[in-house]
Steps between C-alpha positions, in 0.01 A plus 500: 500500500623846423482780739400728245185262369141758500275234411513150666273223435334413807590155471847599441444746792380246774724227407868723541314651867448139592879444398639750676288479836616087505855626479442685811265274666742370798676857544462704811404845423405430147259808408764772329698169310209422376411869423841598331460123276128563408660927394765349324268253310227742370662875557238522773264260786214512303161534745429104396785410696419630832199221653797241384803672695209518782420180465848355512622707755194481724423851509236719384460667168542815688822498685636316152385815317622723803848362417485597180400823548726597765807420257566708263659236232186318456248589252105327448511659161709429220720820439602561112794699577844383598594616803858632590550571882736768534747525821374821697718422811704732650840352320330544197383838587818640535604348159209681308233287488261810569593674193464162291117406677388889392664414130281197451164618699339545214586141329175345431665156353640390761386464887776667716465409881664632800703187643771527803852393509620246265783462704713626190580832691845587379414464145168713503229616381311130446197322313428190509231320247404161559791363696768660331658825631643781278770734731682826387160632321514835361280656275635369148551148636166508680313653196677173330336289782203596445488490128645139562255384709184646285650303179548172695122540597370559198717170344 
């Protein structure tokens, strides 16, 4: 399953949920693995999947769904945008990362998020998209992040 997927069969849908909550069946403290797997998977916990987290984890629908809304890396929508979560800590202040958010504020292809400390704080300012993080970003080599990252969506 792709992370970037909009439309899932619901089939397709029920059968990789079931797959990932039996891979955490036996863990202790299972309800953000299972979270970050079922993100990964579909780009977002679709609403479907919440009485079946409940249900595994013996909880209610509610403090599943409180989870998810407390954190701010999980979605119940499917977001079209790729998102690119920009180091605004205070190493990565220093190093300009102010100037470069206000540059980009007005980018509408790409989903910039605060995030903070990448632990890369010698070699600031930082993104990171996906799992892979980008270090000594100014504006031409974050302009050719973004453009980057918009192409390798739209492939």
């Amino acid at each position: 399953m792709s992370g970037t997927a909009t439309k899932v069969p619901p089939a397709e849908l029920d059968a990789e949920i079931a797959r990932i909550l039996a891979v955490h069946a036996d863990r202790e403290g299972a309800m953000l693995p299972i979270l970050h797997d079922i993100q990964a998977a579909f780009g977002h916990v679709p609403e479907t999947a919440i009485p079946a987290i409940a249900h595994a984890l013996n909880l209610s629908r509610a403090e599943v769904h409180g989870v998810i809304s407390f954190y701010h890396d999980f979605h119940v929508e499917h977001d079209p945008l790729p998102v690119i979560r920009l180091c605004r800590a205070e190493s990565c202040q220093a190093r300009g990362v102010e100037a470069l958010a206000a540059a980009f504020a007005g980018e509408t292809r790409v989903r910039i998020e605060p995030i903070y400390c990448l632990g890369l704080c010698t070699v600031g300012p930082n993104a990171m998209i996906g799992d892979a993080v980008h270090a000594r970003l100014d504006t031409s080599r974050f302009a050719a992040l973004v453009e980057r990252t918009v192409v390798e969506q739209a492939a």
